[in-house]
N, C-alpha and C positions, 0 to 999 in steps of 0.2 A: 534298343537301349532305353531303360526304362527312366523315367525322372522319380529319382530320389525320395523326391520333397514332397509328391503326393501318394507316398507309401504309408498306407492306414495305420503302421506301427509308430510313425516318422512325428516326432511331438517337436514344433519348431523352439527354437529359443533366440532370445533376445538379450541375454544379460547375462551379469558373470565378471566382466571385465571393468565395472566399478568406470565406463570411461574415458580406463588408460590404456590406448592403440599398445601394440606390442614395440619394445623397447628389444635395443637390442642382444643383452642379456641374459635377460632375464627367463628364455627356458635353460640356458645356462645355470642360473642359478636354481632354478626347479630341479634339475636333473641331478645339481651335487646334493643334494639334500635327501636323497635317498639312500635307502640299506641294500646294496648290490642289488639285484633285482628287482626289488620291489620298492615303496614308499607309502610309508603310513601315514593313514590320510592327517593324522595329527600335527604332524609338521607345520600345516599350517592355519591351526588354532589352538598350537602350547601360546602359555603366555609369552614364550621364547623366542619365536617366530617373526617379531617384529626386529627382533636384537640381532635373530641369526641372518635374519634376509637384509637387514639394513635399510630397509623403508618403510612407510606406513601401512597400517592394518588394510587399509583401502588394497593397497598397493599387493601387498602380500596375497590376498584374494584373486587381482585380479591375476598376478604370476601365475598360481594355480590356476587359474580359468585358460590363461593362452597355452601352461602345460596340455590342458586335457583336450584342448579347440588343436594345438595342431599334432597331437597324436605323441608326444613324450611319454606319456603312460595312458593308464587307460582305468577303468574299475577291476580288480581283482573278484574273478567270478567266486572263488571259493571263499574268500577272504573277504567283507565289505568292511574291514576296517585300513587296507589296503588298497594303493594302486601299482598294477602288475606297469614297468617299463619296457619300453618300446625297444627292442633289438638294436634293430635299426637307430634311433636314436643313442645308443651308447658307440655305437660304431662312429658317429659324428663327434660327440659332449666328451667321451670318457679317458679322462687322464688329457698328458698334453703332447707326450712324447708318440703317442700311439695314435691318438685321433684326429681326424679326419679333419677337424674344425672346433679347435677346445674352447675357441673365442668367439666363436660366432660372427667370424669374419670375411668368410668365402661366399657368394652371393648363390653360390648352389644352396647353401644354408636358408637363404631368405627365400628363394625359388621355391624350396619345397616345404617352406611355410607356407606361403601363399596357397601352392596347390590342395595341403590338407587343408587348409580352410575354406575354401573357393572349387576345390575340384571335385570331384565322384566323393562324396562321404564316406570314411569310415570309421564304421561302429557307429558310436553314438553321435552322431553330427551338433556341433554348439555353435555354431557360427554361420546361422540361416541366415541370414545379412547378407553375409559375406558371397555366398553360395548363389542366393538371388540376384546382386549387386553384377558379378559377373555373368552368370548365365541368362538372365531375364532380363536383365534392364540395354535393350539391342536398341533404342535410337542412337542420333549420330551426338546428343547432349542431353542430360538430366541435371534436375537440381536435387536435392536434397528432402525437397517436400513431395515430389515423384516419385521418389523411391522410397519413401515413408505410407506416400498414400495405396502403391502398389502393394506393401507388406501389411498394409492394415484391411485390406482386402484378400489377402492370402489365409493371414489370420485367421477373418471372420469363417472364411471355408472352410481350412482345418479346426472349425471349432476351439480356436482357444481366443479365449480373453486377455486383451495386453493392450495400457494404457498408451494416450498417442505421447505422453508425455515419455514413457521406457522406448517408445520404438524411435522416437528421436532421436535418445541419445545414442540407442544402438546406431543410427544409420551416418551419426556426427560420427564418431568414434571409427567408425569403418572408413569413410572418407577419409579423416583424417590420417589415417592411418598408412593410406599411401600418400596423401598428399596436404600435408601439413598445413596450419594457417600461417602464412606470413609475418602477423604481426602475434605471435604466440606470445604467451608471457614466459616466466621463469618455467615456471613448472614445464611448460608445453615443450621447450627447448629441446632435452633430449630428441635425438632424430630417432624417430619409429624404423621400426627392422626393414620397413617392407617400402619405407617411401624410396629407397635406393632403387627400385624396382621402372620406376618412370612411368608405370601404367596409368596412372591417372594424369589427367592434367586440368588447373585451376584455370577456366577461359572467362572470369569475370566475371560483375552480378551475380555471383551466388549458381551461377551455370559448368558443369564440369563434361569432360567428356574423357573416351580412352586414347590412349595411343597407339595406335592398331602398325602393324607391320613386323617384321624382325627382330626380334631380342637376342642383343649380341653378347648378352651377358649370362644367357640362361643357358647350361652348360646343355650340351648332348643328350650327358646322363641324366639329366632330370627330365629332358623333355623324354627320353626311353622310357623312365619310372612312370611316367604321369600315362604314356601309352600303357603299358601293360597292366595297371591300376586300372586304368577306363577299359581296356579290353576284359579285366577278369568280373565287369558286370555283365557281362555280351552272352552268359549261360554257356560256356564252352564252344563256343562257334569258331570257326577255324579263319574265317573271315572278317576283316572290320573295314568298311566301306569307307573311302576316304571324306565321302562327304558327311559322314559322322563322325571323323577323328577331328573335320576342320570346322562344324558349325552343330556337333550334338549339344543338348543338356550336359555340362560337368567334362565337355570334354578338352583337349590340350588344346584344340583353336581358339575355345572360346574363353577357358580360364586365361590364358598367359595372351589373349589380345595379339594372335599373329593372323597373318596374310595367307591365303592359300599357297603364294609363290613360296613362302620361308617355310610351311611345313611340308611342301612338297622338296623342298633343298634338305630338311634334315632327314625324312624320310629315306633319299637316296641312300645316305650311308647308313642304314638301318639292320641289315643283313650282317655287314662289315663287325658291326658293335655290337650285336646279339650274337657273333658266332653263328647265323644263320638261324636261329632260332626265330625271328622274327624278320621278315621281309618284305619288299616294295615290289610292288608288279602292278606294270599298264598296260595287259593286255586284253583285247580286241573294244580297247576302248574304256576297261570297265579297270576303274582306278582302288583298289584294294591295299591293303598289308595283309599279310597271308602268315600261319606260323608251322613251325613243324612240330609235333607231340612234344608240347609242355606239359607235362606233368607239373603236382602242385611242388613238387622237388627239387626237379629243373624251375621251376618259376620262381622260387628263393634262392634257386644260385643265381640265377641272372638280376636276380633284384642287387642281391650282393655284388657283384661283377659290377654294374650299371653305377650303384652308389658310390662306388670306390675310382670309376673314370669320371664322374663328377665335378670330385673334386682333384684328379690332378691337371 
């Protein structure tokens, strides 16, 4: 399984979000803002924009940034004055009588925000923070200026140039984002999408650490999607070893902070909720998920199938 982030095309970013952690909203409102399928990227730079979105300019930026950070749309290849949307995401956002989650209120929703931002990148990754944060920073606590000084060092390797003063805010911003400051002010108040999430926790002087174990909130079907997502980097290999589903780069052990015990319990029922298509086996010792001819066909019905137990 390859890591990501040291792929020669892979150009890191740090900015975008203007600051403000992901609210919980607000791809909601990215998403009505578009023309059936698609969304012009004008939307948000008419002069309209601040009137239609109901916040400030800051603010409307950074809505677009956490759209395109956790995968609501994307760049239209044919079009670059458009952004093509995400299937999947209208199956969640669209209408209210129909969708899955019109309000962004089912914690599957905030689940598999976290995961596009945090888990196996796709397409164009903007939330190398975030992606770092979980996969690479493995003590049992960091501070804030550790995981600044680790991405200013990642930087200098991948060749790009980025002030410590932007990587700060990037790595405040990510923090906070699961786990709020206490004495916030007004502005700060809104609770972020993802702090509902408990992965992070505040242990004083400026030291934070994860919450590692069980997550009784993270539905089945997300933790299925996040597998099949990490499996479709694996080059078509029929095999994925469990000690890279529970401790690779980008993958569901290490993004969503669980125990070997809790993803060997969700593993069990794995067969049951794929319809067989994707199964658990411990035999003669050698601890795998195994699948049976996915096609890339079969792999969007069961994406579809997987999203839709999620959230009931």
């Amino acid at each position: 399984m390859r890591n990501l982030l040291e792929e020669q095309n892979y150009t890191p970013h740090f900015s975008g979000h203007e600051t403000f952690p992901l609210r919980q909203m607000w791809l909601k409102k990215a998403f009505e803002a578009r023309d059936r399928e698609v969304m012009p990227k004008s939307v948000f730079t008419d002069v309209r924009a601040i009137a239609d979105f109901g916040v400030g300019k800051n603010m409307v930026a950074s809505i677009k940034h956490w759209a395109l950070a956790c995968g609501v749309f994307k760049e239209d290849a044919a079009n670059k004055s458009l952004f093509q949307v995400n299937e999947m995401w209208v199956r969640i956002l669209a209408g209210e009588d129909e969708a899955l989650d019109p309000f962004c209120e089912h914690p599957a929703t905030s689940w598999l925000a976290h995961w596009r931002l945090a888990g196996i990148p796709i397409g164009k990754h903007r939330s190398t923070t975030w992606w770092w944060l979980f996969n690479n920073v493995l003590s049992p606590t960091f501070t804030r200026d550790e995981v600044q000084q680790q991405l200013s060092a990642y930087a200098t390797r991948r060749g790009v140039k980025i002030s410590n003063a932007t990587l700060r805010r990037d790595v405040e911003t990510c923090i906070r984002g699961y786990c709020p400051k206490l004495d916030a002010g007004v502005e700060d108040m809104a609770e972020p999408m993802l702090a509902e999430l408990g992965l992070i926790l505040d242990e004083g002087h400026g030291s934070f650490s994860f919450r590692r174990g069980p997550k009784a909130s993270l539905p089945d079907g997300i933790f299925d999607l996040a597998v099949l997502d990490y499996w479709s980097d694996a080059s078509g290999e029929s095999s994925l070893a469990f000690e890279a589903l529970a401790h690779g780069p980008g993958s569901p052990g290490r993004v969503f902070k669980m125990d070997e015990s809790s993803i060997a319990d969700r593993l069990l029922g794995l067969e049951a909720r794929t319809g067989g298509v994707l199964f658990w086996t411990d035999s003669s010792g050698i601890k795998q998920v195994m699948k049976r001819g996915c096609s890339e066909n079969d792999r969007k019905r069961l994406a579809e199938r997987l999203l839709n137990e999620a959230y009931k």
